[in-house]
C-alpha positions in Angstrom: 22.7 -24.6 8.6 21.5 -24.0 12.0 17.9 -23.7 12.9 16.9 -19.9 14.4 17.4 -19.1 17.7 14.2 -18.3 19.9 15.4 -14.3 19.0 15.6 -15.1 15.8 12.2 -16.5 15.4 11.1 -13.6 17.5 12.3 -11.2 15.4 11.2 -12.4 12.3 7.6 -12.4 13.4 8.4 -8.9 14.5 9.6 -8.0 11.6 6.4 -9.9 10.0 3.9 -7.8 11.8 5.3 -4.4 10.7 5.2 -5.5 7.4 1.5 -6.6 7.9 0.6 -3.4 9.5 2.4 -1.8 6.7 0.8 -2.9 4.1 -3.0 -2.6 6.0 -1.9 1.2 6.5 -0.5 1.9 2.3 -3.9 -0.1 1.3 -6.0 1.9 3.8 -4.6 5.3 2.6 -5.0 4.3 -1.0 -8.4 3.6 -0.4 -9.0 6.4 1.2 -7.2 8.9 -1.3 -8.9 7.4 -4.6 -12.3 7.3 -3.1 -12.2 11.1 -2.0 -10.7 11.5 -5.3 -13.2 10.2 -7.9 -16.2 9.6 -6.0 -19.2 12.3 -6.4 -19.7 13.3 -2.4 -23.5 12.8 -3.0 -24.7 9.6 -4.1 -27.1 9.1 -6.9 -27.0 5.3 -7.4 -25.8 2.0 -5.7 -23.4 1.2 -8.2 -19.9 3.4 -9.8 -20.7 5.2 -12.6 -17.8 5.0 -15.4 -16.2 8.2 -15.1 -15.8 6.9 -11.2 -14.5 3.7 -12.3 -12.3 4.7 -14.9 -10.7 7.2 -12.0 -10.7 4.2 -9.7 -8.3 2.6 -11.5 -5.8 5.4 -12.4 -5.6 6.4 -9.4 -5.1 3.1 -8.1 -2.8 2.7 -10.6 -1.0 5.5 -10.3 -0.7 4.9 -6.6 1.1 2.2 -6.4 4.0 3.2 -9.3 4.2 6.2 -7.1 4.9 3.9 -3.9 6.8 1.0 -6.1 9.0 4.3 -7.1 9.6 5.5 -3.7 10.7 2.1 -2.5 13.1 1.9 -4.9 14.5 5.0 -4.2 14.7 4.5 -0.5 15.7 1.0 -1.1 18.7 2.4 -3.6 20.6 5.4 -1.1 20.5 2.7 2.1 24.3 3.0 2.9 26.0 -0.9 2.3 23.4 -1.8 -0.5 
């Protein structure tokens, strides 16, 4: 097998990047959408309280099998796969 052309290489770490920013950008959003979610707007102590944590992690939860499902379903009507 040959080794990768400089394009090849090239593209790869192109394609690496997007992934990267990708994958900053879904764990930005979900941060962003379970904190305005299930934390109170006015703080009362340093530390979540377990109504906040136990909302933490459906929602975290629930994000992700609501992004694993939408990649398979994008993944699923590419044409050729």
């Amino acid at each position: 097998m040959a080794a990768p052309s400089g394009i090849d290489k090239e593209q790869i770490f192109g394609m690496a990047e997007k992934e990267m920013e990708y994958r900053v950008d879904l764990f930005n959003k979900l941060t962003q959408t379970c904190f305005d979610k299930c934390i109170e707007k006015r703080y009362k102590e340093s530390e979540l309280n377990m109504g906040e944590n136990s909302c933490i992690d459906r929602c975290v939860s629930k994000y992700w099998q609501v992004t694993n499902l939408i990649g398979q379903l994008l993944g699923s009507s590419r044409p050729g796969m």
